[in-house]
Backbone as numpy.savetxt, mean C-alpha at the origin, in Angstrom:
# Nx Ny Nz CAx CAy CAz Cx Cy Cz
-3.47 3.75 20.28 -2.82 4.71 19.39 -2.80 4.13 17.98
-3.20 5.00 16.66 -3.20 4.61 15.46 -1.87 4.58 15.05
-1.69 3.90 14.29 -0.23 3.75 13.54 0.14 2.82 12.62
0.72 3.61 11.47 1.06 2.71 10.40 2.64 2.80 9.86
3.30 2.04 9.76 4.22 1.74 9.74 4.93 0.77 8.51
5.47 1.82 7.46 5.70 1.15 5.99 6.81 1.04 5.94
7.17 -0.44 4.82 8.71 -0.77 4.86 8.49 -1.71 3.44
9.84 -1.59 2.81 10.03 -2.70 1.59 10.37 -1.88 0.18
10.15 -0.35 0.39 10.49 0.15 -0.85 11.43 -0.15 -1.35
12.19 0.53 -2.37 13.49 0.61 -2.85 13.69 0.94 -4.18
14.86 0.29 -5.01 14.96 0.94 -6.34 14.99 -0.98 -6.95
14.50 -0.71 -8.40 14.80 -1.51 -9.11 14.55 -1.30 -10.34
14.88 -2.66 -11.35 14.97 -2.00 -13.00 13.39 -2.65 -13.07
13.33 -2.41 -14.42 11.64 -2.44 -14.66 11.39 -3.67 -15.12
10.11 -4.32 -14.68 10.26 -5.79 -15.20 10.51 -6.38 -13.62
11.14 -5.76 -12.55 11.20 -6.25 -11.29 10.15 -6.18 -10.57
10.36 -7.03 -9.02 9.00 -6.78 -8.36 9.70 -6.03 -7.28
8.57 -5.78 -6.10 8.97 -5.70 -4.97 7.57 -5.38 -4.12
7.91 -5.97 -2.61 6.71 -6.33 -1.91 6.62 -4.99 -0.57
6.10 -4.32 -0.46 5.58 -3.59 0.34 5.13 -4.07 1.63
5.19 -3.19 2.85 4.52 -4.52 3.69 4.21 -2.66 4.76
2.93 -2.66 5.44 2.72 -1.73 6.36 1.94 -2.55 7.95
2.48 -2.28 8.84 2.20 -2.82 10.20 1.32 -1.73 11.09
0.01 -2.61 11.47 -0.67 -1.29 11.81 -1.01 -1.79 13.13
-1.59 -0.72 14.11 -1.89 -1.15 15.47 -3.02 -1.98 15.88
-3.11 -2.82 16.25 -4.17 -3.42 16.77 -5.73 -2.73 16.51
-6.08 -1.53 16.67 -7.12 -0.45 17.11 -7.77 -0.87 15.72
-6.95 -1.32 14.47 -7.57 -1.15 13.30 -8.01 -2.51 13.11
-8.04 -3.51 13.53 -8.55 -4.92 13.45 -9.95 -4.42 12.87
-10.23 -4.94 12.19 -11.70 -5.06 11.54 -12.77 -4.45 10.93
-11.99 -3.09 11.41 -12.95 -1.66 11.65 -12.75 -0.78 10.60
-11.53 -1.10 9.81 -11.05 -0.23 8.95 -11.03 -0.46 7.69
-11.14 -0.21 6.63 -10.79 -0.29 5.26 -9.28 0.23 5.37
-8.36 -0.62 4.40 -7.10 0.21 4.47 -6.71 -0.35 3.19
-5.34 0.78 2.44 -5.11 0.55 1.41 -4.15 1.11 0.89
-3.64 1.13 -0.55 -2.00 1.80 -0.59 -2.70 2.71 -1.69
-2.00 4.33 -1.33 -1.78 5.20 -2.08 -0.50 5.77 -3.09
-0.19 6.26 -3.86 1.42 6.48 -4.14 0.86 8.00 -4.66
2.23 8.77 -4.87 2.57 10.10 -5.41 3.93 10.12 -5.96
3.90 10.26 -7.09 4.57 10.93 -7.84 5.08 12.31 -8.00
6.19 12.62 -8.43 7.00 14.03 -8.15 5.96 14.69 -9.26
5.32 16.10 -8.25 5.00 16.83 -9.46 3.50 16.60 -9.34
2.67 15.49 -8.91 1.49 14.78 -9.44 0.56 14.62 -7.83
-0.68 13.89 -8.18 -1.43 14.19 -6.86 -1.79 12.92 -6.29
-1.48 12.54 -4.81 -1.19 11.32 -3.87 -2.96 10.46 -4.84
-2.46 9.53 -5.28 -3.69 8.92 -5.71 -3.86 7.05 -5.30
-5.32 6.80 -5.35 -5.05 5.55 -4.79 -4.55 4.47 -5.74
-4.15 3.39 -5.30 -3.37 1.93 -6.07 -4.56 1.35 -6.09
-4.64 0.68 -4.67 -5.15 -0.31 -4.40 -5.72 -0.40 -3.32
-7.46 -1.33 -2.78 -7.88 -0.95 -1.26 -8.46 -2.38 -1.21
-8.49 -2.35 0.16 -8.83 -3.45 0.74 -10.15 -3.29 1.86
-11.41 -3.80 1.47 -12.18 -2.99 2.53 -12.72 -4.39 3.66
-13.23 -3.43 4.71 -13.60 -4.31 5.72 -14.41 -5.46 5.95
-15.10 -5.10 4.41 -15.96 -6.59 4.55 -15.33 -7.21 2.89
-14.25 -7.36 3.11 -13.20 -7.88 1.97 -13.19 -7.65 0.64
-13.86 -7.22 0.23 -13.89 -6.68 -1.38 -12.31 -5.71 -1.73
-11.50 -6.05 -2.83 -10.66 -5.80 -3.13 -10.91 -4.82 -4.29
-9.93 -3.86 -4.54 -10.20 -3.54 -5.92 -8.45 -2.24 -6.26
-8.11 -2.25 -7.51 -6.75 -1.83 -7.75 -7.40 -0.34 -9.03
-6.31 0.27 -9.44 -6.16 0.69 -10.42 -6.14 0.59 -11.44
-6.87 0.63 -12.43 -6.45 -0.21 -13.97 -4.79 -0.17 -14.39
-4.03 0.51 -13.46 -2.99 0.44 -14.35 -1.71 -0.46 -13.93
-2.37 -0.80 -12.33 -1.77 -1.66 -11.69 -1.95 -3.33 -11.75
-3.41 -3.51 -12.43 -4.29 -4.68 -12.36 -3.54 -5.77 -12.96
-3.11 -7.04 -12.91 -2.96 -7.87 -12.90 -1.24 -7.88 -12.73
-1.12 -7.12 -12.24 0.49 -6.55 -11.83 0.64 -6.41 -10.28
0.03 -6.16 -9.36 0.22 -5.70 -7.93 -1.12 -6.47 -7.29
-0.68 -6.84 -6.05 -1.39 -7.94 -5.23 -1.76 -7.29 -3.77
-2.55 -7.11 -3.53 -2.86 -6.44 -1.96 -3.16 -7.50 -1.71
-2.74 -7.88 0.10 -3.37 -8.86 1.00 -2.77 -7.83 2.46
-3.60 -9.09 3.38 -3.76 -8.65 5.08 -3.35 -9.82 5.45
-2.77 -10.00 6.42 -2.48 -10.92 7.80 -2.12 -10.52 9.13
-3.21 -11.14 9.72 -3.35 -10.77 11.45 -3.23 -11.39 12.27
-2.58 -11.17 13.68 -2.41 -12.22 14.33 -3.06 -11.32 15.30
-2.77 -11.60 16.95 -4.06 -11.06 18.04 -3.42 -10.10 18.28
-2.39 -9.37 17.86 -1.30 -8.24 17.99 -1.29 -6.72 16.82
-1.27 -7.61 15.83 -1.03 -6.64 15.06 -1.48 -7.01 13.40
-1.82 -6.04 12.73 -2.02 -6.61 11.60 -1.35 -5.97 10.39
-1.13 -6.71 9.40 0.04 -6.29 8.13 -0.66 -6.62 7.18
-0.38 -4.87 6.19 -1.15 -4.74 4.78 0.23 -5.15 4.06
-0.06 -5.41 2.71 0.93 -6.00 1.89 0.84 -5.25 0.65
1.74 -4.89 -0.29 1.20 -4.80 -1.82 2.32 -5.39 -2.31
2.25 -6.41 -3.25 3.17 -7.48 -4.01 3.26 -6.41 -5.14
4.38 -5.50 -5.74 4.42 -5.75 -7.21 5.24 -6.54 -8.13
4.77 -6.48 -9.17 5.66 -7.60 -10.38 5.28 -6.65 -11.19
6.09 -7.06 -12.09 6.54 -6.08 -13.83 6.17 -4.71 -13.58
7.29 -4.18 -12.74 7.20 -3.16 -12.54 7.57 -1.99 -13.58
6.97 -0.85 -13.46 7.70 0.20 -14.93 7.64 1.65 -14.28
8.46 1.99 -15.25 9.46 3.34 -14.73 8.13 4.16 -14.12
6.85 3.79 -14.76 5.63 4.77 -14.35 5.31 4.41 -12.81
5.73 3.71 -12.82 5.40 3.08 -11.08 6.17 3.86 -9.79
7.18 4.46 -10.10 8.08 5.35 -9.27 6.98 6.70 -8.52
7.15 6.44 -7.01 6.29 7.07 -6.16 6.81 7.03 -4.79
6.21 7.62 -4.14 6.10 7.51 -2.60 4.83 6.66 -2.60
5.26 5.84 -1.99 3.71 4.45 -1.48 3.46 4.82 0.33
2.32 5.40 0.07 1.82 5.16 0.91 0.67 4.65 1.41
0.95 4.17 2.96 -0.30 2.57 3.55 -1.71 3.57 4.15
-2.72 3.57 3.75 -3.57 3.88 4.82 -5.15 3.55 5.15
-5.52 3.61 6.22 -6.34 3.35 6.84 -7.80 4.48 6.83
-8.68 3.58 6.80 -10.03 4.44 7.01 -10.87 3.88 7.66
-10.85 4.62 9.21 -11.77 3.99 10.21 -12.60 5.04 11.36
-13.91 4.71 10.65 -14.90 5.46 11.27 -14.72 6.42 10.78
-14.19 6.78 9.52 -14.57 8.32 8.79 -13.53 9.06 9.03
-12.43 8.38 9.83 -10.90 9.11 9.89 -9.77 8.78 9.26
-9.22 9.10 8.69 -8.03 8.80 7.53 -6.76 8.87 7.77
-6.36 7.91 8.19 -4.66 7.95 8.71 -3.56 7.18 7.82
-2.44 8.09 7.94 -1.01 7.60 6.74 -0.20 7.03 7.48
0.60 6.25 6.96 1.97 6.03 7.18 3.04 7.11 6.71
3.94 6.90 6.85 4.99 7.93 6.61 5.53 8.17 5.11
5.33 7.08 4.04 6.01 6.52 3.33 6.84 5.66 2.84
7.00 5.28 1.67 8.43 4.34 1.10 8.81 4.56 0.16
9.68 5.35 -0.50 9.87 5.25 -1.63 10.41 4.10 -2.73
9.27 4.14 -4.06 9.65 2.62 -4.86 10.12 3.71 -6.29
11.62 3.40 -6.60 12.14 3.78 -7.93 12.10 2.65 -8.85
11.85 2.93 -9.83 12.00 1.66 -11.28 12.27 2.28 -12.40
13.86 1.96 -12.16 14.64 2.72 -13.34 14.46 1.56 -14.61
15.15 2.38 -15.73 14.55 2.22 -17.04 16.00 0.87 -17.44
């Protein structure tokens, strides 16, 4: 069974960080590109940041040298990450984790990250 499973949002002032973390099922070990999307009130779910299967990284210009994607796996389960730092009020979204494997596209539920002014 696919599944992604996001946690770490929250609120903070700007200039703060905060680390994202999504737990996905086993099924996606290796096979998948996965990566964080966000949406904004009003605006259209767009990507951050991706992580693909044969490791090539790549972010948003607006996130770039500000937000950190990584993976760690153990024989169970594996966890996407997004680190942010100097965060700004533009950063306020629903983050969401997801996966692309074999041409199928699966979400997590969400997290919401506020960064008040």
């Amino acid at each position: 069974q696919v599944q992604l499973v996001e946690s770490g949002g929250g609120s903070v002032q700007a200039g703060g960080s905060l680390k994202l973390s999504c737990v996905a099922s086993r099924y996606m070990f290796s096979r998948c590109d996965m990566g964080w999307y966000r949406q904004a009130p009003g605006k259209e779910r767009d990507s951050v940041s991706s992580i693909f299967s044969d490791g090539t990284i790549n972010y948003v210009d607006s996130v770039k040298g500000r937000f950190t994607i990584s993976i760690s796996q153990d024989n169970t389960k594996r966890i996407l990450y997004l680190q942010m730092s100097s965060l700004k009020t533009e950063d306020t979204a629903v983050y969401y984790c997801t996966a692309l494997c074999r041409g199928v596209r699966y979400w997590g539920q969400g997290t919401q990250v506020t960064v008040s002014s």
